[in-house]
KESELO-80040 format. One record per residue (C-alpha): residue number from 1; x, y, z. Coordinates in steps of 0.1 Angstrom, whole numbers, plus 5000, padded with zeros to 4 digits. Layout:
<r><nr>NUM</nr><east>X</east><north>Y</north><up>Z</up></r>
...
***
This chain:
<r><nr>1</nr><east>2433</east><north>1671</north><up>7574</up></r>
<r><nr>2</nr><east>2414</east><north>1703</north><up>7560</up></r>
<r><nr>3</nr><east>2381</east><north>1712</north><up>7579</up></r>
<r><nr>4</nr><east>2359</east><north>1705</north><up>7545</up></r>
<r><nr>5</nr><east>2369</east><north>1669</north><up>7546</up></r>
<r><nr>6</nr><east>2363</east><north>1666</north><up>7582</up></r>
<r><nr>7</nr><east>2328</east><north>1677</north><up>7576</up></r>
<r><nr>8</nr><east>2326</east><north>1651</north><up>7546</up></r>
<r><nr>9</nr><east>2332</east><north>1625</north><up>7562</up></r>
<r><nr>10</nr><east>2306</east><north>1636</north><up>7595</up></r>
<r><nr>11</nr><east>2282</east><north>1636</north><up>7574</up></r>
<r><nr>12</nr><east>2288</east><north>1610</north><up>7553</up></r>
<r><nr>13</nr><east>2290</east><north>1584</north><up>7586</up></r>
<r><nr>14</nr><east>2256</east><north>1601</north><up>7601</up></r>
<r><nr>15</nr><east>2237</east><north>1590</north><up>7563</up></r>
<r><nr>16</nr><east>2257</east><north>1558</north><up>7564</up></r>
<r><nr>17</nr><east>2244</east><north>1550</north><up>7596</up></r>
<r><nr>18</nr><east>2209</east><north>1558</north><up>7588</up></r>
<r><nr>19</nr><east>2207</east><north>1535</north><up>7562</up></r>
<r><nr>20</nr><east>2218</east><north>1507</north><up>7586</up></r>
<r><nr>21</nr><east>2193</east><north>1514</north><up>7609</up></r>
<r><nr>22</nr><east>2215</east><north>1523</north><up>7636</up></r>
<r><nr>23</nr><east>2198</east><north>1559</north><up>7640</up></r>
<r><nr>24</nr><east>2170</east><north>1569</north><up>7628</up></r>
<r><nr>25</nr><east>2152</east><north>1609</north><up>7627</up></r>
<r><nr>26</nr><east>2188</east><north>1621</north><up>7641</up></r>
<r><nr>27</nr><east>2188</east><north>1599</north><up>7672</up></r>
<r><nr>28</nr><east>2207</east><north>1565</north><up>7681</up></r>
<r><nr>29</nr><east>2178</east><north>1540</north><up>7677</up></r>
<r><nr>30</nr><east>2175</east><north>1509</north><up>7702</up></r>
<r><nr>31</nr><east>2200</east><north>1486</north><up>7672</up></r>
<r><nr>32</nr><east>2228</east><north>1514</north><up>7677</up></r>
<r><nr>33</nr><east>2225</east><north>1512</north><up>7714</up></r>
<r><nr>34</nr><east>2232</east><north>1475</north><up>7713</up></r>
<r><nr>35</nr><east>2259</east><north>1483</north><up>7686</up></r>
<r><nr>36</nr><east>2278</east><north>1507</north><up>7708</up></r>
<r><nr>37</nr><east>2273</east><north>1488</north><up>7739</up></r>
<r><nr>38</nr><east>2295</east><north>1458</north><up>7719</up></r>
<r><nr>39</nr><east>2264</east><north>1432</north><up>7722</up></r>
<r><nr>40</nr><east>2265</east><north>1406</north><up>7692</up></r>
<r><nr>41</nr><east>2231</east><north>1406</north><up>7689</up></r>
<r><nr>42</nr><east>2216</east><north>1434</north><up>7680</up></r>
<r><nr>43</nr><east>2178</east><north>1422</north><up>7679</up></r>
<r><nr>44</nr><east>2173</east><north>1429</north><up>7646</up></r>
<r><nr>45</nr><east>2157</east><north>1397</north><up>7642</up></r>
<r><nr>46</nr><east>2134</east><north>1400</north><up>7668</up></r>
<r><nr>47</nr><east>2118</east><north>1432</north><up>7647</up></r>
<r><nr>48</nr><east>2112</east><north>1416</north><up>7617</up></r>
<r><nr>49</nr><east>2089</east><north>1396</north><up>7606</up></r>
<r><nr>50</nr><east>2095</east><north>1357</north><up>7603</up></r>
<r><nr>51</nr><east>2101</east><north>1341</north><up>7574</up></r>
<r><nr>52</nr><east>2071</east><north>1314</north><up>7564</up></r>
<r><nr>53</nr><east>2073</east><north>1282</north><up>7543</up></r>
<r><nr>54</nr><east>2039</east><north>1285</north><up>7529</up></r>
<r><nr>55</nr><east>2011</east><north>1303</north><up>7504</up></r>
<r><nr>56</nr><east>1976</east><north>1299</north><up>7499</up></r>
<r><nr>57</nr><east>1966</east><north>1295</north><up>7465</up></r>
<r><nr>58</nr><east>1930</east><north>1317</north><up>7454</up></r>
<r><nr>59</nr><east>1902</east><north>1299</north><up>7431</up></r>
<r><nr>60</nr><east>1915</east><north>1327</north><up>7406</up></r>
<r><nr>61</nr><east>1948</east><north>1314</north><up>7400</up></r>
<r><nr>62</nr><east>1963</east><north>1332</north><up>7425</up></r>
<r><nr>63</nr><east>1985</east><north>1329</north><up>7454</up></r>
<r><nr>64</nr><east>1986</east><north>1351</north><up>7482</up></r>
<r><nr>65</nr><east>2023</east><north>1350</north><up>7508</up></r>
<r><nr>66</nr><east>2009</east><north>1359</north><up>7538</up></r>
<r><nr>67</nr><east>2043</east><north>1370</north><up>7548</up></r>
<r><nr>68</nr><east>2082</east><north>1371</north><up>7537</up></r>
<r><nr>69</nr><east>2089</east><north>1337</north><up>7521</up></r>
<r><nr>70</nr><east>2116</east><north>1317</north><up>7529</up></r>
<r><nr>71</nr><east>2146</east><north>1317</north><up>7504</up></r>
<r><nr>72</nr><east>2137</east><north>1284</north><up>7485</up></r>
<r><nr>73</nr><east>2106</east><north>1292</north><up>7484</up></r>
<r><nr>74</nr><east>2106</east><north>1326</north><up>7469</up></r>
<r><nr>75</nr><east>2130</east><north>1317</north><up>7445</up></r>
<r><nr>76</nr><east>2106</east><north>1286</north><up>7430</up></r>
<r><nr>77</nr><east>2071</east><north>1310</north><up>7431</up></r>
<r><nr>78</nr><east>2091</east><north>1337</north><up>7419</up></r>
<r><nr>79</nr><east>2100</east><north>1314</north><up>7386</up></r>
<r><nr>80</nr><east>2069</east><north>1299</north><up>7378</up></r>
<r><nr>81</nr><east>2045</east><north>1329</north><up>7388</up></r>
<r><nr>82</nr><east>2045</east><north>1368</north><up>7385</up></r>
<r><nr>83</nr><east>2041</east><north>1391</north><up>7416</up></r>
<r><nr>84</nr><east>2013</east><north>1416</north><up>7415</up></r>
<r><nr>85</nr><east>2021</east><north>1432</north><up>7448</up></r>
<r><nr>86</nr><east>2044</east><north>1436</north><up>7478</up></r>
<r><nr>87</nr><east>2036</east><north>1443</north><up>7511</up></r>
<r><nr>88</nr><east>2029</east><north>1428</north><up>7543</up></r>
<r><nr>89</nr><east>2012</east><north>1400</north><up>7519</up></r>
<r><nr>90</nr><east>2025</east><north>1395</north><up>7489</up></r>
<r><nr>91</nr><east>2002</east><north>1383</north><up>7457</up></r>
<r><nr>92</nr><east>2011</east><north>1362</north><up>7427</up></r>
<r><nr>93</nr><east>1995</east><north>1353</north><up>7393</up></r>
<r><nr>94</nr><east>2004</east><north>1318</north><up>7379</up></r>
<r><nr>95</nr><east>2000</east><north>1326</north><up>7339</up></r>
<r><nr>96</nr><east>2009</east><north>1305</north><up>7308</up></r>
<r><nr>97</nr><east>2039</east><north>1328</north><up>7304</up></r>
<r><nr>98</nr><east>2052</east><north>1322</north><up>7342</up></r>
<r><nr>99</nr><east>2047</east><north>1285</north><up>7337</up></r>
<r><nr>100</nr><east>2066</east><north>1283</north><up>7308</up></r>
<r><nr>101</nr><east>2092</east><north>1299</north><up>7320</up></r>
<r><nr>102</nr><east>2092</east><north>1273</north><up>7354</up></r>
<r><nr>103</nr><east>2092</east><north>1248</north><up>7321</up></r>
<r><nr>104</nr><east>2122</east><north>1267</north><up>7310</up></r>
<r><nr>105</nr><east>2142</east><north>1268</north><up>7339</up></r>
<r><nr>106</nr><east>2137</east><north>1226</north><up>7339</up></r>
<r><nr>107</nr><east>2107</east><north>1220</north><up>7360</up></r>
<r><nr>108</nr><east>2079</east><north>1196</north><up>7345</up></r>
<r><nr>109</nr><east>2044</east><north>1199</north><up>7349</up></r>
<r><nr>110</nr><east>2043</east><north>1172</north><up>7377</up></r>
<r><nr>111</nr><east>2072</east><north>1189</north><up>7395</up></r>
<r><nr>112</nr><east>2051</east><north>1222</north><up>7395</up></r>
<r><nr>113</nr><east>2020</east><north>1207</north><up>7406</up></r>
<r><nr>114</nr><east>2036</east><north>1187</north><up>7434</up></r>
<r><nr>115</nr><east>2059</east><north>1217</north><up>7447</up></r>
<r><nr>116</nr><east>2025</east><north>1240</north><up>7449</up></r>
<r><nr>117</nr><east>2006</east><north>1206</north><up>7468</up></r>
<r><nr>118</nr><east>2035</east><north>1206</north><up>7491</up></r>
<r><nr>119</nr><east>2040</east><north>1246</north><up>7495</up></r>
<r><nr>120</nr><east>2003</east><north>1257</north><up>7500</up></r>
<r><nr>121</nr><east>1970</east><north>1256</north><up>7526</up></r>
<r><nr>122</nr><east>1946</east><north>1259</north><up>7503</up></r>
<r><nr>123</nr><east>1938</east><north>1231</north><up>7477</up></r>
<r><nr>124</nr><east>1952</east><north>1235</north><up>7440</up></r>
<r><nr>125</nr><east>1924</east><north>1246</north><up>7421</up></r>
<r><nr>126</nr><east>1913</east><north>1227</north><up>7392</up></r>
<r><nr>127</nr><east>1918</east><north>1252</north><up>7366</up></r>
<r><nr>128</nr><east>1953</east><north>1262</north><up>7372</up></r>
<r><nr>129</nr><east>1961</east><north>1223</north><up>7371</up></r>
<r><nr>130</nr><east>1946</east><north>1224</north><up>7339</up></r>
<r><nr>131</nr><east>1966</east><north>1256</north><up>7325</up></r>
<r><nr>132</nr><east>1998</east><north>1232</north><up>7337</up></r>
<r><nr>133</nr><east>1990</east><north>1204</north><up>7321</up></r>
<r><nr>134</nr><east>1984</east><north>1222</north><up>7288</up></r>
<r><nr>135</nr><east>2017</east><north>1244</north><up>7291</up></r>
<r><nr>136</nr><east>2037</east><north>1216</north><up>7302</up></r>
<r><nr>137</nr><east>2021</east><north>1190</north><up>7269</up></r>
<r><nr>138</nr><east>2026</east><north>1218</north><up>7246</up></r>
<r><nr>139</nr><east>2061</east><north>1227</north><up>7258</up></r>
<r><nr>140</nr><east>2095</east><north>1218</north><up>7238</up></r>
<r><nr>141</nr><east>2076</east><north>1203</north><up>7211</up></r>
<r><nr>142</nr><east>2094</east><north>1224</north><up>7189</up></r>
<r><nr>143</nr><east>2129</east><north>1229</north><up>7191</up></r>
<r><nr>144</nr><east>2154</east><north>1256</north><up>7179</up></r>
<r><nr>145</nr><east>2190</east><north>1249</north><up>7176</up></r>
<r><nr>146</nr><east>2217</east><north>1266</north><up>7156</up></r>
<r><nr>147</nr><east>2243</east><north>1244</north><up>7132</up></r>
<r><nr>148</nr><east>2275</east><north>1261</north><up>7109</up></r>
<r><nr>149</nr><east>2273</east><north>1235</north><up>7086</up></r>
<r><nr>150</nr><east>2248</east><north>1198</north><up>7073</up></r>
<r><nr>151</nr><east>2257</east><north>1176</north><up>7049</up></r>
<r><nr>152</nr><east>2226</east><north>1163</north><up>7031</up></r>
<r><nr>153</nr><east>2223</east><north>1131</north><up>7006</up></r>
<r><nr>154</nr><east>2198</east><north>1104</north><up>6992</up></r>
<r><nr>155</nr><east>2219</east><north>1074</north><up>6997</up></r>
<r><nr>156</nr><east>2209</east><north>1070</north><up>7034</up></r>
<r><nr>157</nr><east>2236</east><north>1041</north><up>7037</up></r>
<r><nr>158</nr><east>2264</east><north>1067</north><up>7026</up></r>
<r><nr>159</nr><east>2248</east><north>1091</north><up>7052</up></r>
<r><nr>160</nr><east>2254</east><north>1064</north><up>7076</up></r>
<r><nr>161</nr><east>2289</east><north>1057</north><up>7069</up></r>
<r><nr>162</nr><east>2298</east><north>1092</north><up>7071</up></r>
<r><nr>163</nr><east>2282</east><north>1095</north><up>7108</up></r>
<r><nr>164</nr><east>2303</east><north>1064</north><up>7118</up></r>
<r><nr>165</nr><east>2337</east><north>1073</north><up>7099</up></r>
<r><nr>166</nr><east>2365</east><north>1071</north><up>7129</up></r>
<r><nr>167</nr><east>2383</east><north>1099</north><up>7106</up></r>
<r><nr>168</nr><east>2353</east><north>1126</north><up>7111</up></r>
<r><nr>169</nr><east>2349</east><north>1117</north><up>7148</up></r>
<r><nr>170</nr><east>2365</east><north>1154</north><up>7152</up></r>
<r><nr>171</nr><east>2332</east><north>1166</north><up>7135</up></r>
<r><nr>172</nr><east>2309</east><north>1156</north><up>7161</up></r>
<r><nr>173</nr><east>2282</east><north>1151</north><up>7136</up></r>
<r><nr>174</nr><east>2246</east><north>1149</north><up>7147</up></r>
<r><nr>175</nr><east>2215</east><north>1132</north><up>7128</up></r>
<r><nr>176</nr><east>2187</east><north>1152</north><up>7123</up></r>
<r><nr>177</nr><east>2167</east><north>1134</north><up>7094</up></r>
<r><nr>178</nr><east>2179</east><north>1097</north><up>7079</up></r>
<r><nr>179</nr><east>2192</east><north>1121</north><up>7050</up></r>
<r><nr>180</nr><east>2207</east><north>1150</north><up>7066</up></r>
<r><nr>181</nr><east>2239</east><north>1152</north><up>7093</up></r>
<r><nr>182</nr><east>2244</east><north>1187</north><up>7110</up></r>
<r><nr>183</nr><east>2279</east><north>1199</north><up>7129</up></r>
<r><nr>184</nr><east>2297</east><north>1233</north><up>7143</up></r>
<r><nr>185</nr><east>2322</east><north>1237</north><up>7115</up></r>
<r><nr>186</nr><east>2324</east><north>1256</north><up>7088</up></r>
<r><nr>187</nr><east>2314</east><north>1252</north><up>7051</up></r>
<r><nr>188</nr><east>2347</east><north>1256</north><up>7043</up></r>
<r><nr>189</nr><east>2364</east><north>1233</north><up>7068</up></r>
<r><nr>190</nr><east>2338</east><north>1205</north><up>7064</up></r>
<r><nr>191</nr><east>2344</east><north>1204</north><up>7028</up></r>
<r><nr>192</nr><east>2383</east><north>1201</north><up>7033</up></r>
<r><nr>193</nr><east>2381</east><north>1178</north><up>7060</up></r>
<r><nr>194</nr><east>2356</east><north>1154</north><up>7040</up></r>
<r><nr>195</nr><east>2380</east><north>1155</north><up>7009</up></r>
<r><nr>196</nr><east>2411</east><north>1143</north><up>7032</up></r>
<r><nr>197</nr><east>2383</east><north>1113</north><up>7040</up></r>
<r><nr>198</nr><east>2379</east><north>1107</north><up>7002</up></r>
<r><nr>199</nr><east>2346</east><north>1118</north><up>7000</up></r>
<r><nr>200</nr><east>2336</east><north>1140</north><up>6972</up></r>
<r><nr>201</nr><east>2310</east><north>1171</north><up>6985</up></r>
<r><nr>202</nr><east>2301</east><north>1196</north><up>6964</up></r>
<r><nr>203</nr><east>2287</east><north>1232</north><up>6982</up></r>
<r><nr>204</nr><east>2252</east><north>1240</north><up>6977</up></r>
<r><nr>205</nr><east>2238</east><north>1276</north><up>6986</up></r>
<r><nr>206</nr><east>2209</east><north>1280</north><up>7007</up></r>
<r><nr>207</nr><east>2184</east><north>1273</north><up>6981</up></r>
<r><nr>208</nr><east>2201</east><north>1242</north><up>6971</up></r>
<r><nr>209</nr><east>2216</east><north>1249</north><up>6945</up></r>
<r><nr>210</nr><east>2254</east><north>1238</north><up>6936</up></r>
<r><nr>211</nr><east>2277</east><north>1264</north><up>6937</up></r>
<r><nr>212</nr><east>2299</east><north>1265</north><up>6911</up></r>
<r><nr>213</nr><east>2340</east><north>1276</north><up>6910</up></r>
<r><nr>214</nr><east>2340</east><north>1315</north><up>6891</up></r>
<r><nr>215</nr><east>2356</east><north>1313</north><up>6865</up></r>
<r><nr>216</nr><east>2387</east><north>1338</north><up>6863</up></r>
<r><nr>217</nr><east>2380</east><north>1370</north><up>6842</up></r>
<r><nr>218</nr><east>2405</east><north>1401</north><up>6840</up></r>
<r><nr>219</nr><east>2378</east><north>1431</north><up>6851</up></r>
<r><nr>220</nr><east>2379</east><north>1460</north><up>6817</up></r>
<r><nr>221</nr><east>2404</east><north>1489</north><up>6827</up></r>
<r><nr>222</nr><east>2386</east><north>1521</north><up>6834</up></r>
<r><nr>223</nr><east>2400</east><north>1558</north><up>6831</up></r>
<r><nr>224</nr><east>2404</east><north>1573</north><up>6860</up></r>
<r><nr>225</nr><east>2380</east><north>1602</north><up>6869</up></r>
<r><nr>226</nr><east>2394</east><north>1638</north><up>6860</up></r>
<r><nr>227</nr><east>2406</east><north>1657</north><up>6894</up></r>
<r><nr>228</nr><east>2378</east><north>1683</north><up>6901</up></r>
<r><nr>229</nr><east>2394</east><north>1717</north><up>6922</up></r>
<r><nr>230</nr><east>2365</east><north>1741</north><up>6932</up></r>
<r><nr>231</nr><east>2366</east><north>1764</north><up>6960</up></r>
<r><nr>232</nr><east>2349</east><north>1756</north><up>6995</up></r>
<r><nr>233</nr><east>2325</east><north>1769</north><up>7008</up></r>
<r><nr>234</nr><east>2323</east><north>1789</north><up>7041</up></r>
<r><nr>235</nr><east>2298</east><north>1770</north><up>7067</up></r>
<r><nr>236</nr><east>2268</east><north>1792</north><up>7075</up></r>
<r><nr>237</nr><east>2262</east><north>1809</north><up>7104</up></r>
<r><nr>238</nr><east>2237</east><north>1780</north><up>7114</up></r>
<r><nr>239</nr><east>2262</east><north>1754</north><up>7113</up></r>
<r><nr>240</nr><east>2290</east><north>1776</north><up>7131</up></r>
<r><nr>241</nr><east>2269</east><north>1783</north><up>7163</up></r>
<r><nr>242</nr><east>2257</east><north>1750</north><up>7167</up></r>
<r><nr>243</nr><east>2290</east><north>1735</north><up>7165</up></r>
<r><nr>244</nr><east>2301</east><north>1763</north><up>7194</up></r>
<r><nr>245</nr><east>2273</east><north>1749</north><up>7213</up></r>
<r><nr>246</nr><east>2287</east><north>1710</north><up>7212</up></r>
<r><nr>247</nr><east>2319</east><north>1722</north><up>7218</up></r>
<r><nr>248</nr><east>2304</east><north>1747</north><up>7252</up></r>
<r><nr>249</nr><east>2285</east><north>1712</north><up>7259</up></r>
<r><nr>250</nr><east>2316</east><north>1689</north><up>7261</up></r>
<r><nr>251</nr><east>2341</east><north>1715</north><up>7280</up></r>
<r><nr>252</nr><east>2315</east><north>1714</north><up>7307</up></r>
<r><nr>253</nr><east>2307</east><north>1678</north><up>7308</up></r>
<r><nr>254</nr><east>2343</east><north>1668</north><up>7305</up></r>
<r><nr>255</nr><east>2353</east><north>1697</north><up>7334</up></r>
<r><nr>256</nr><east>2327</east><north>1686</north><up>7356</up></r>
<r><nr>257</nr><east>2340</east><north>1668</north><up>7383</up></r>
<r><nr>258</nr><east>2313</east><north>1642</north><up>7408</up></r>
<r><nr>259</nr><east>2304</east><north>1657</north><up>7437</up></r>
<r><nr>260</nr><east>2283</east><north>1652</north><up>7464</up></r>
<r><nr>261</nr><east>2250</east><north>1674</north><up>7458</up></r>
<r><nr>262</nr><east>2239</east><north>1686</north><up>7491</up></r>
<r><nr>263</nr><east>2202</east><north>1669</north><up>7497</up></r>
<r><nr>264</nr><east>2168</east><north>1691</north><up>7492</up></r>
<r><nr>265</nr><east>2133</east><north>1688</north><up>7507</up></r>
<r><nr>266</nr><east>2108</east><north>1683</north><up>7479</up></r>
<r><nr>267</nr><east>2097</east><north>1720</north><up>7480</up></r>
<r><nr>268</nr><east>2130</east><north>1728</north><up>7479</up></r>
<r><nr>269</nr><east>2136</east><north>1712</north><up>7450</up></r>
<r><nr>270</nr><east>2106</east><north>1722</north><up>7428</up></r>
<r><nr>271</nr><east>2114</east><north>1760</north><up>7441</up></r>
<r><nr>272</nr><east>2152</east><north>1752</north><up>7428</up></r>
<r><nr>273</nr><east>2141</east><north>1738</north><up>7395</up></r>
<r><nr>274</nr><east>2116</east><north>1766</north><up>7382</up></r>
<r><nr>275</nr><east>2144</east><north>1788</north><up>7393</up></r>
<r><nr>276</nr><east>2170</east><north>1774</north><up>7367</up></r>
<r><nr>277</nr><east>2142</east><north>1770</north><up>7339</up></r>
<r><nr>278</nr><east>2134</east><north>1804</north><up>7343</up></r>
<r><nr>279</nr><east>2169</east><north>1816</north><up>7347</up></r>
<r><nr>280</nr><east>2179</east><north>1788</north><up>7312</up></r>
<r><nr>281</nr><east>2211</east><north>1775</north><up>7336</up></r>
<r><nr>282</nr><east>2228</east><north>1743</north><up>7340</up></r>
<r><nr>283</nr><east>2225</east><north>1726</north><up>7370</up></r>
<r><nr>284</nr><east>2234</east><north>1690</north><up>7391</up></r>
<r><nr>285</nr><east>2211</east><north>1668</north><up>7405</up></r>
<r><nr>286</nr><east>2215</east><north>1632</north><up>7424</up></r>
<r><nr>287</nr><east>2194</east><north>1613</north><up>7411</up></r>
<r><nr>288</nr><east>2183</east><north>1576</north><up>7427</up></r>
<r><nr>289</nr><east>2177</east><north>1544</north><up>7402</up></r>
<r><nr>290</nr><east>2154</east><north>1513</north><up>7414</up></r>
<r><nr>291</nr><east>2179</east><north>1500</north><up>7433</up></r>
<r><nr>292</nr><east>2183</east><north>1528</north><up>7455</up></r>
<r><nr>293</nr><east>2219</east><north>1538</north><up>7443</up></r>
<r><nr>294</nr><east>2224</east><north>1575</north><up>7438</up></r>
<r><nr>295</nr><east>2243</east><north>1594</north><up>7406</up></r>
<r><nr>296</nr><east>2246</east><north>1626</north><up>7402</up></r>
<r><nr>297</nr><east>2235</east><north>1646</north><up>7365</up></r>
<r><nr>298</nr><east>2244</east><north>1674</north><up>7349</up></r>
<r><nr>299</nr><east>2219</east><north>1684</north><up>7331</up></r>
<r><nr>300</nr><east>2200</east><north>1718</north><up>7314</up></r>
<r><nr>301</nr><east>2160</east><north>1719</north><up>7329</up></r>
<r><nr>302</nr><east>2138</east><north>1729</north><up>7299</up></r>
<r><nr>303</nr><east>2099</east><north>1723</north><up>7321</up></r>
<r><nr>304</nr><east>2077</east><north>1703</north><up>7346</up></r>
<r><nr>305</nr><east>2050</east><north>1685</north><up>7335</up></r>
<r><nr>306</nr><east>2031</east><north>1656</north><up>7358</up></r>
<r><nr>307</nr><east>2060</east><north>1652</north><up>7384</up></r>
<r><nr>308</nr><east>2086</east><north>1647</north><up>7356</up></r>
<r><nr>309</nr><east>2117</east><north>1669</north><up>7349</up></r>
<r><nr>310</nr><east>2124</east><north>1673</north><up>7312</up></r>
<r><nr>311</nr><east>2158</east><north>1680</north><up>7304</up></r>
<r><nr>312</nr><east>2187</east><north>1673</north><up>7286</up></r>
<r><nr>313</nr><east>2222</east><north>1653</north><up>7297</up></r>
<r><nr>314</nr><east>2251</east><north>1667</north><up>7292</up></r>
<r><nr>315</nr><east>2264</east><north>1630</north><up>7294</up></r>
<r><nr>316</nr><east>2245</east><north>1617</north><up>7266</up></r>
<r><nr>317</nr><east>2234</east><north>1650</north><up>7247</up></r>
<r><nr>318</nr><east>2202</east><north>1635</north><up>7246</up></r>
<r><nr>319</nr><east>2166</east><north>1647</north><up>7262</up></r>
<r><nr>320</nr><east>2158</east><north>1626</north><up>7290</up></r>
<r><nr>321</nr><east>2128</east><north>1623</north><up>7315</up></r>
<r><nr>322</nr><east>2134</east><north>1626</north><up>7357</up></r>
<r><nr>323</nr><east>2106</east><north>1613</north><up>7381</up></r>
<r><nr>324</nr><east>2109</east><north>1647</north><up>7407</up></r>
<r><nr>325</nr><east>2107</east><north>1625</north><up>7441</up></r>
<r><nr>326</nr><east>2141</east><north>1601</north><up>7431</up></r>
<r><nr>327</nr><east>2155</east><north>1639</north><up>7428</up></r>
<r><nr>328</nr><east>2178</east><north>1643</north><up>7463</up></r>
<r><nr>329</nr><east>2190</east><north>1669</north><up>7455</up></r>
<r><nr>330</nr><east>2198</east><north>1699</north><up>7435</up></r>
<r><nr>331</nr><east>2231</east><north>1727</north><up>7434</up></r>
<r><nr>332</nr><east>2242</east><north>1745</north><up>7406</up></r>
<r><nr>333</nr><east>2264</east><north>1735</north><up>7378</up></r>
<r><nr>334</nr><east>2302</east><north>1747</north><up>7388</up></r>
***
């Protein structure tokens, strides 16, 4: 195996490492000791901090966790409330929004008031019993559905007959009104299949009013436009170097191959980026998203302005903004 990928991989199982906590700085911390010495437990519980099955609800409708919540229970608080912070004590805020959406996911109001009796130390204040109450009476009052097709008449006994017919049982028909039947088939098909019942529809737009069969008309002959020959046009000198420029853009985004960008201290990385802007070249960055996972960019710098890298993607061909500190790291474009 070539020396290169030796040195890959070293360093790729040192980082790897790191992120499980079994060194830490450059030295084996007190997990890898356990790890190496083929112990099953490790004592990662011990260090961290146990779970608890409770919260304590503010006069202000909030609710403070005074620790990491147990699975269940951060799942419900997390439905019907919004967190404001993490830390050591987490806060929520219980809104009409976040109830609805508890409403939402099935809950009713007496469901959420009796999980947050249950779950917290402090008394449910009277307000945010209220604000359920009201969410939960106003709640699914109206309803949205969507239908293909209704079939709509006056004679209500007709409508009747038509919802009870053993031939249209494959319409599934639903009553919305004493006058009006709604179903998941199409104009088209509800018409044909009603006719095969010996029922007599007729198709209505959606302003009610019958639509009637075109009649059949032959459309006028018209004489075919004379053949125009004129000489084209050279493209300007505008139009030529920017279409040398995509072209330049795609070679490079299409040679470039992923990489691993070697990482950068922050100084190092502001000192590397006012290099390229000055210097106008293309460089490639790693870049980290919310979750932590790491992509590398090739990109062309244009300026720094409040901890944000302007510049544009040779991916997308589009200007995009880069928050400095998710930068790891930076090495030029190759």
């Amino acid at each position: 195996m070539p020396q290169r990928f030796n040195a890959e991989y070293i360093e790729w199982t040192l980082r790897e490492a790191e992120w499980l906590g079994l060194t830490g700085q450059g030295a084996l911390s007190q997990f890898g000791q356990a790890f190496l010495s083929g112990s099953e437990d490790l004592g990662v519980e011990l260090a961290l901090p146990k779970p608890v099955d409770h919260i304590l609800i503010q006069a202000d409708n909030s609710a403070i966790a005074p620790g990491p919540l147990t699975v269940e229970l951060a799942n419900m608080i997390g439905t019907i409330a919004d967190i404001e912070s993490r830390g050591g004590a987490s806060v929520y805020r219980f809104s009409e929004s976040s109830i609805r959406r508890g409403l939402d996911h099935g809950q009713t109001g007496e469901q959420i008031k009796d999980f947050l009796k249950k779950t917290s130390k402090t008394p449910v204040p009277q307000p945010l019993e209220y604000l359920i109450n009201d969410v939960a009476k106003r709640h699914g009052r109206l309803r949205v559905g969507s239908a293909q097709s209704y079939v709509r008449c006056e004679d209500e006994g007709l409508v009747t007959q038509i919802l009870h017919d053993k031939k249209l049982e494959s319409l599934r028909f639903r009553k919305l009104a004493p006058q009006v039947l709604v179903c998941d088939v199409e104009p088209g098909d509800l018409i044909a299949t009603l006719r095969e019942a010996s029922y007599l529809p007729a198709a209505e737009n959606a302003s009610g009013i019958l639509i009637s069969a075109p009649a059949i008309r032959r459309a006028k002959s018209r004489p075919r436009p004379p053949r125009v020959l004129s000489e084209s046009q050279a493209p300007s000198e505008i139009i030529i170097k920017a279409a040398v420029r995509t072209l330049r853009t795609g070679e490079k985004a299409s040679s470039h191959k992923p990489r691993e960008v070697p990482r950068t201290t922050a100084n190092e990385t502001l000192d590397l980026l006012h290099q390229y802007i000055e210097e106008q070249a293309s460089l490639t960055i790693g870049y980290a998203d919310t979750n932590g996972g790491v992509s590398n960019r090739l990109i062309d710098p244009i300026s720094i302005s409040l901890g944000t890298l302007i510049a544009r993607d040779h991916a997308t061909g589009e200007m995009q903004s880069f928050r400095i500190p998710r930068i790891t790291g930076v090495s030029p474009a190759k």
